[in-house]
Each structure stands twice: as C-alpha cells, then as structure tokens.
C-alpha positions as CSV (number, residue, x, y, z in Angstrom):
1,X,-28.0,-44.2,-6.0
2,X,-29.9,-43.8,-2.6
3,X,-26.8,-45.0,-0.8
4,X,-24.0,-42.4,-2.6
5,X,-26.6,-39.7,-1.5
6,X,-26.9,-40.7,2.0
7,X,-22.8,-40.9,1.4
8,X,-22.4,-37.5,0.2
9,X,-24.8,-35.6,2.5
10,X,-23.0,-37.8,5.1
11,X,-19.4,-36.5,4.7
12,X,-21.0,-33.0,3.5
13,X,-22.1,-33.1,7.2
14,X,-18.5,-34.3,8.8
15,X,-16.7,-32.1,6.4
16,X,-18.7,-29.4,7.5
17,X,-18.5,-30.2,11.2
18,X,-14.8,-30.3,10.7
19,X,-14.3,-26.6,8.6
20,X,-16.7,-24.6,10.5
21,X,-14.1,-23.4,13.0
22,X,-12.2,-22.1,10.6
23,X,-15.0,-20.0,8.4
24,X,-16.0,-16.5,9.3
25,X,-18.4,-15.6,11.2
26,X,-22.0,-14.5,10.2
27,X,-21.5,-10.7,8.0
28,X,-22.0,-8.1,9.5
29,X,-24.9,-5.8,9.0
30,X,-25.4,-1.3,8.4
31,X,-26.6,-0.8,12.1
32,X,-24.7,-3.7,14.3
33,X,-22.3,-2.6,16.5
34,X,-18.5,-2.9,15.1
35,X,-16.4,-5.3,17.3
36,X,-14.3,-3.9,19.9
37,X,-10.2,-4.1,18.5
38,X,-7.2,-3.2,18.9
39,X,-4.5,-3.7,16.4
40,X,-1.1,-2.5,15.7
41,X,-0.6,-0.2,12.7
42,X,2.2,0.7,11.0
43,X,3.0,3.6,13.3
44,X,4.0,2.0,16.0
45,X,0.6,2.4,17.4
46,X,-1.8,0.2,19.0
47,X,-5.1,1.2,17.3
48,X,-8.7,0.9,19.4
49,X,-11.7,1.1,18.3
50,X,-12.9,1.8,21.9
51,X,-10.1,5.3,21.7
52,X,-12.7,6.6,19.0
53,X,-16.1,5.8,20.5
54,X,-18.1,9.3,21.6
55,X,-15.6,11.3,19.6
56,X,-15.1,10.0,16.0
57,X,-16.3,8.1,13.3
58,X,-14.1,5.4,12.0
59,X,-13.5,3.6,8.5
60,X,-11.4,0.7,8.1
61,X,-10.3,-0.3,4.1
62,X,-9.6,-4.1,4.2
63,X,-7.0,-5.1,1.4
64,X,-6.0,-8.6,0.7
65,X,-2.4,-8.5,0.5
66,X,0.4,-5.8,0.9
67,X,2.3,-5.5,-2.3
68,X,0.0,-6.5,-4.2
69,X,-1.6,-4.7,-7.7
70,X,-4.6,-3.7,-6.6
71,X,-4.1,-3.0,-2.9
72,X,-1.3,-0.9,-3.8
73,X,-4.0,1.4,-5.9
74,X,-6.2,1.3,-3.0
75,X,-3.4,2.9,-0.5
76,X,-1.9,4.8,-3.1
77,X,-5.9,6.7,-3.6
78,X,-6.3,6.8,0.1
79,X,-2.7,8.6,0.4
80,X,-3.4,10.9,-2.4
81,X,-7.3,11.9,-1.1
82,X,-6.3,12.2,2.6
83,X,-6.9,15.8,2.7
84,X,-10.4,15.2,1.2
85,X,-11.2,12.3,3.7
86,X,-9.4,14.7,6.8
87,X,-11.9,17.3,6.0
88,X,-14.3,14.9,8.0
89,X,-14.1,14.2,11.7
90,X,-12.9,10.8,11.2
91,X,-10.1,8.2,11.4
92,X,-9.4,6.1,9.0
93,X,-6.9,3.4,8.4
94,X,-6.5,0.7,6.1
95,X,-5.8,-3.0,6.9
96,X,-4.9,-6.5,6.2
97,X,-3.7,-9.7,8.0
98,X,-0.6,-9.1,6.8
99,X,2.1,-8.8,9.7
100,X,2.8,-5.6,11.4
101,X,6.7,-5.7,10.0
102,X,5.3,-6.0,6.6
103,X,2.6,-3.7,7.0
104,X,5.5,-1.2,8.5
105,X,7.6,-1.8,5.3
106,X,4.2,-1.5,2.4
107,X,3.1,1.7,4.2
108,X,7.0,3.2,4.0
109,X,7.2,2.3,0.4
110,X,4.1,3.9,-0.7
111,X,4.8,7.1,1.8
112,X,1.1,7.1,3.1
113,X,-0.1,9.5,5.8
114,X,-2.3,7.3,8.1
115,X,-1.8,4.3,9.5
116,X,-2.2,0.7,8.5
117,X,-3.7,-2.0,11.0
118,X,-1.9,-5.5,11.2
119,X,-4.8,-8.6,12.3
120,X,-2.0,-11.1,11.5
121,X,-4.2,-13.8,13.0
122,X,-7.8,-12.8,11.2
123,X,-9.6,-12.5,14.8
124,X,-11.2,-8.5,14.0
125,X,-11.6,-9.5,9.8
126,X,-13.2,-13.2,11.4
127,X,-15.4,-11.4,13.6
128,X,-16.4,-8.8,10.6
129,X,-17.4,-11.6,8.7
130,X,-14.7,-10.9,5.7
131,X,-11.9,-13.3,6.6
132,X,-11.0,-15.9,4.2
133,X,-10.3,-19.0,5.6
134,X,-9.0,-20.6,3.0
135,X,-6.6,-18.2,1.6
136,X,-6.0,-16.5,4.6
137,X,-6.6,-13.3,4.0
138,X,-9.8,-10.2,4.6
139,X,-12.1,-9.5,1.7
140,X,-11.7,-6.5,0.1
141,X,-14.6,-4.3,1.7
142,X,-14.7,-1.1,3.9
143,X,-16.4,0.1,6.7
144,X,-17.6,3.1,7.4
145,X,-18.3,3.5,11.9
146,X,-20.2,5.8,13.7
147,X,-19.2,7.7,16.3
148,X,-21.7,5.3,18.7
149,X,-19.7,2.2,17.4
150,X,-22.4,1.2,15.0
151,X,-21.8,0.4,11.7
152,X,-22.9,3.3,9.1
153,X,-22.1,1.5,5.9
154,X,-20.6,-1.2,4.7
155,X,-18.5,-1.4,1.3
156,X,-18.0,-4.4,-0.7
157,X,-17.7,-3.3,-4.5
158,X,-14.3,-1.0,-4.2
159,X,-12.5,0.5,-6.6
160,X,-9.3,0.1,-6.1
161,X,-7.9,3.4,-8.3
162,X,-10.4,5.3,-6.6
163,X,-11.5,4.5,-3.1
164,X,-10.0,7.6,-1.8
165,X,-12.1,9.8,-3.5
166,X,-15.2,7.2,-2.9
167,X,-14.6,7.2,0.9
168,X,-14.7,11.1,1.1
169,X,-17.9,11.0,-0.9
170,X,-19.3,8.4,1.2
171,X,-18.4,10.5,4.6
172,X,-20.2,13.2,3.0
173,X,-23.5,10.9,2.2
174,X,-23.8,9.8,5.5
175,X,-23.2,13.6,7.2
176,X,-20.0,12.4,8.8
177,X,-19.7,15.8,10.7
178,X,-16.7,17.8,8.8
179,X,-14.1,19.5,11.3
C-alpha cells in the first residue's frame, strides 16, 4: 500500500509539473489591477484597455462559445439593455476565445450594438484567471473596471437571459458615474 501511495503522489507530482503551463493563472481579485490588453473585436477594432484608463469604466462579459445556447442569451440581453448600460459612462464589450472571423460573423447574426473581443489564444482570459485549459475556452464571468484600471467587481453567477439588465444594475451599485 505504502509503495502505490508513494506511486500516486509521485506521478500526481510529474503530472502536475507537466499541466501547470497550461492552467490559468491565480483569479483575480475586486481591487487588483485588470491586465493591460488589447484585442480585436468584431468592429474591426483593436480594443485597449489602456484607451479607457482616466476616462471610463470598462466591463468585459466572457462567454464560452459563439453560437452557442446560452451565450447567444447573453449577447442577445446585452443587445437589447444597451441603452440601459449606455446610460453609464462605460464601455462594455463581450468576449470569448473564439476567433475574430467568427466573432465578426456571431456579432452580425445577432445585430448587436457593441463590440465583441477575439483572445483566440486565451493570453487576457489566462491572465484573468478564467481560461479553461482543458476545453479551451473563458469561464463564463464578467468584470466590471474602474476607471483607475482596478477591478470593481467581479461576476461569476450570470444569467444568461438577463445579464443585460444585471450589468446596468450592477453599474448603478457601484456609482459608475452616468453620462
């Protein structure tokens, strides 16, 4: 028995030795400073966080998958609550690891009014601490910016249906300035 433990805990340790490039980085925390990015969206646009620093707060909706069920409900309720989000001095975009082309295409078909950030290789959802490794893909959560850079709030239980509505609510709870 004492030799299959030592066995296990052995190639837990050189399994673990061998994955931990690949797994995210620690989570984030409300009050650490957002990493610096830049990322296509589906406007043509390269997006930085660095362009919004001193003048706006930022929230970035991570989705899994474009196409998909739920993260079609998610864009559809930011689409559809814009003006209630826009009332705030704020930009806000949602995003996935998805490519930019496909990204392009998923914000087209739903007709949304903002634009959608492409990390095609996980770096920014990596560095937020929401990348899955394994499936290759960001967690579902949102994060609310300050104008400073630091992180205001972090979301991790959305509702897919209605995270518009949510996100305006939220702006309004942390006295996002309105316009």
């Amino acid at each position: 028995m004492k030799t299959f433990f030592a066995f296990a805990c052995s190639a837990a340790l050189a399994l673990g030795a061998w994955v931990s490039p690949s797994i995210a980085a620690d989570e984030l925390k409300v009050g650490d400073d957002a990493p610096n990015f830049e990322l296509v969206g589906s406007d043509g646009k390269n997006h930085k966080l660095e362009d919004y620093k001193g003048k706006q707060a930022v929230v970035i909706a991570w989705y899994p998958r474009a196409f998909t069920g739920g993260c079609t409900k998610e864009c559809e309720s930011f689409r559809d609550n814009g003006k209630a989000i826009r009332e705030f001095d704020v930009a806000y975009f949602t995003a996935s690891t998805d490519d930019a082309e496909k990204n392009k295409k998923f914000a087209e078909s739903l007709k949304v009014d903002y634009p959608i950030l492409s990390d095609p290789d996980g770096k920014l959802a990596s560095a937020l601490g929401i990348y899955n490794a394994e499936k290759k893909f960001a967690n579902r959560v949102t994060f609310f910016i300050g104008k400073d850079g630091k992180i205001l709030a972090i979301d991790k239980a959305v509702k897919t249906a209605s995270h518009g509505t949510d996100v305006a609510a939220k702006l309004k709870e942390l006295g996002v300035a309105k316009k």
